[in-house]
C-alpha positions as protocol buffer text, in pm:
chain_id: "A"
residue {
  index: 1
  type: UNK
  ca { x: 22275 y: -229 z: -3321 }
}
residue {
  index: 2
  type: UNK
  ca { x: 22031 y: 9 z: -3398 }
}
residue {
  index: 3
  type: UNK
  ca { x: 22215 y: 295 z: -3108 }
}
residue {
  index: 4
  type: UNK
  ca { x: 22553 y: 156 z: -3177 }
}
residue {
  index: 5
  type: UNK
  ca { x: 22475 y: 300 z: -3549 }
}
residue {
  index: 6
  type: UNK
  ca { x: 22324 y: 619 z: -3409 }
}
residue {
  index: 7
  type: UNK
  ca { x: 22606 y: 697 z: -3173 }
}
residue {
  index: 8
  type: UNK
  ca { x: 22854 y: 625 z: -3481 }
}
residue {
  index: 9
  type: UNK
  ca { x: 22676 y: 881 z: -3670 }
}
residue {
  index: 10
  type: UNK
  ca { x: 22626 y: 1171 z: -3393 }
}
residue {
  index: 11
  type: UNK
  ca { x: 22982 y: 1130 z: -3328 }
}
residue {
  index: 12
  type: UNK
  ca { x: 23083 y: 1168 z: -3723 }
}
residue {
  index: 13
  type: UNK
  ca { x: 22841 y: 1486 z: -3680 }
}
residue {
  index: 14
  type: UNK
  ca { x: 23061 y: 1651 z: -3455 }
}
residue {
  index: 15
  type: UNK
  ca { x: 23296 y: 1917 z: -3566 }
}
residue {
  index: 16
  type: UNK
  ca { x: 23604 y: 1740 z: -3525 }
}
residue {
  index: 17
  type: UNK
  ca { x: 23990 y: 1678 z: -3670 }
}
residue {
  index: 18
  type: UNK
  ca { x: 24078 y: 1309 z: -3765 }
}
residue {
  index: 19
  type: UNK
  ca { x: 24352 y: 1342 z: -3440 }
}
residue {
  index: 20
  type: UNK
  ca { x: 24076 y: 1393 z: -3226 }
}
residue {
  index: 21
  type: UNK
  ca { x: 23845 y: 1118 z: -3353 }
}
residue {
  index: 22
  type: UNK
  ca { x: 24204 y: 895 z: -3272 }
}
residue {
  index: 23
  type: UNK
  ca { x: 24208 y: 1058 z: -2948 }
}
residue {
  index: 24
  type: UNK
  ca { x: 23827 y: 977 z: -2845 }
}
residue {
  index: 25
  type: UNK
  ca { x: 23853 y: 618 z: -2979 }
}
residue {
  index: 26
  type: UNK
  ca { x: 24186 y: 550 z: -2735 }
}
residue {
  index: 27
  type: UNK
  ca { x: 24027 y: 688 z: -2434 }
}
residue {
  index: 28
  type: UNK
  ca { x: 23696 y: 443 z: -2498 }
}
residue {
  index: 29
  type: UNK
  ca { x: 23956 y: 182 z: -2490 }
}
residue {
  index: 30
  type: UNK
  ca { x: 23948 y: 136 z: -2873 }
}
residue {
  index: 31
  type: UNK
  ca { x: 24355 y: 161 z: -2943 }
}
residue {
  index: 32
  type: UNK
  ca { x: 24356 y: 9 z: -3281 }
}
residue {
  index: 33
  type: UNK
  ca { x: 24443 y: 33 z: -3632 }
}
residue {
  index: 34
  type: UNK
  ca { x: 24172 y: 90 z: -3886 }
}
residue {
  index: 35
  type: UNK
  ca { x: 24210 y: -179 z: -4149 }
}
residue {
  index: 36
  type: UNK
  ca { x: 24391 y: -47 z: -4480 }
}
residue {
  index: 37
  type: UNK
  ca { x: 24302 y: 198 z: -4713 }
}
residue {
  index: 38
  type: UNK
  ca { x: 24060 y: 320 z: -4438 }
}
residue {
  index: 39
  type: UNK
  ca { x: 24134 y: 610 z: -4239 }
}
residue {
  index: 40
  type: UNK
  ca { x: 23987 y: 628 z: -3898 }
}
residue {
  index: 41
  type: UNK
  ca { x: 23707 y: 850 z: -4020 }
}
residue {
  index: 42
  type: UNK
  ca { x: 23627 y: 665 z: -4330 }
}
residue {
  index: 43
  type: UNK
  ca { x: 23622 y: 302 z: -4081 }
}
residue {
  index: 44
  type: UNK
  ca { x: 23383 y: 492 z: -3844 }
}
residue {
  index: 45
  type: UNK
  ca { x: 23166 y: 586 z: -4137 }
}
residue {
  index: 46
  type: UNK
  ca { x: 23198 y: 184 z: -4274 }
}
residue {
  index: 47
  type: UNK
  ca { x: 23080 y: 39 z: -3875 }
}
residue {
  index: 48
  type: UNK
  ca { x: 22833 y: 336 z: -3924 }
}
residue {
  index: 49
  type: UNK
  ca { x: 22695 y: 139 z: -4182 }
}
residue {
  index: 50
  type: UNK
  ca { x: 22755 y: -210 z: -4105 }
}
residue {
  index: 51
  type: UNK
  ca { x: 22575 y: -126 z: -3787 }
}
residue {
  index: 52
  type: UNK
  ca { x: 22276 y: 35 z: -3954 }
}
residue {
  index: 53
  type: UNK
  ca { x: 22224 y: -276 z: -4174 }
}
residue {
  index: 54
  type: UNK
  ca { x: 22174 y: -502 z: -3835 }
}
């Protein structure tokens, strides 16, 4: 959990557009919705977190 948080953050480091974060996240296979009022940025940051704290 401990990497899974780490590669959440170094990817929330990188200079990047919200389209592009959607783009990355399809071509890993990950073609879904954040949950509402979350944008995909601001669910990244939560599993960021989530992660950290296992």
């Amino acid at each position: 959990m401990a990497q899974l948080a780490g590669e959440l953050h170094d990817l929330l480091a990188l200079p990047v557009e919200e389209p592009d974060y959607a783009v990355g996240l399809a071509e890993l296979g990950l073609e879904v919705a954040p949950p509402a009022p979350l944008s995909i940025v601001g669910w990244l940051v939560e599993l960021a977190r989530a992660a950290g704290r296992h």
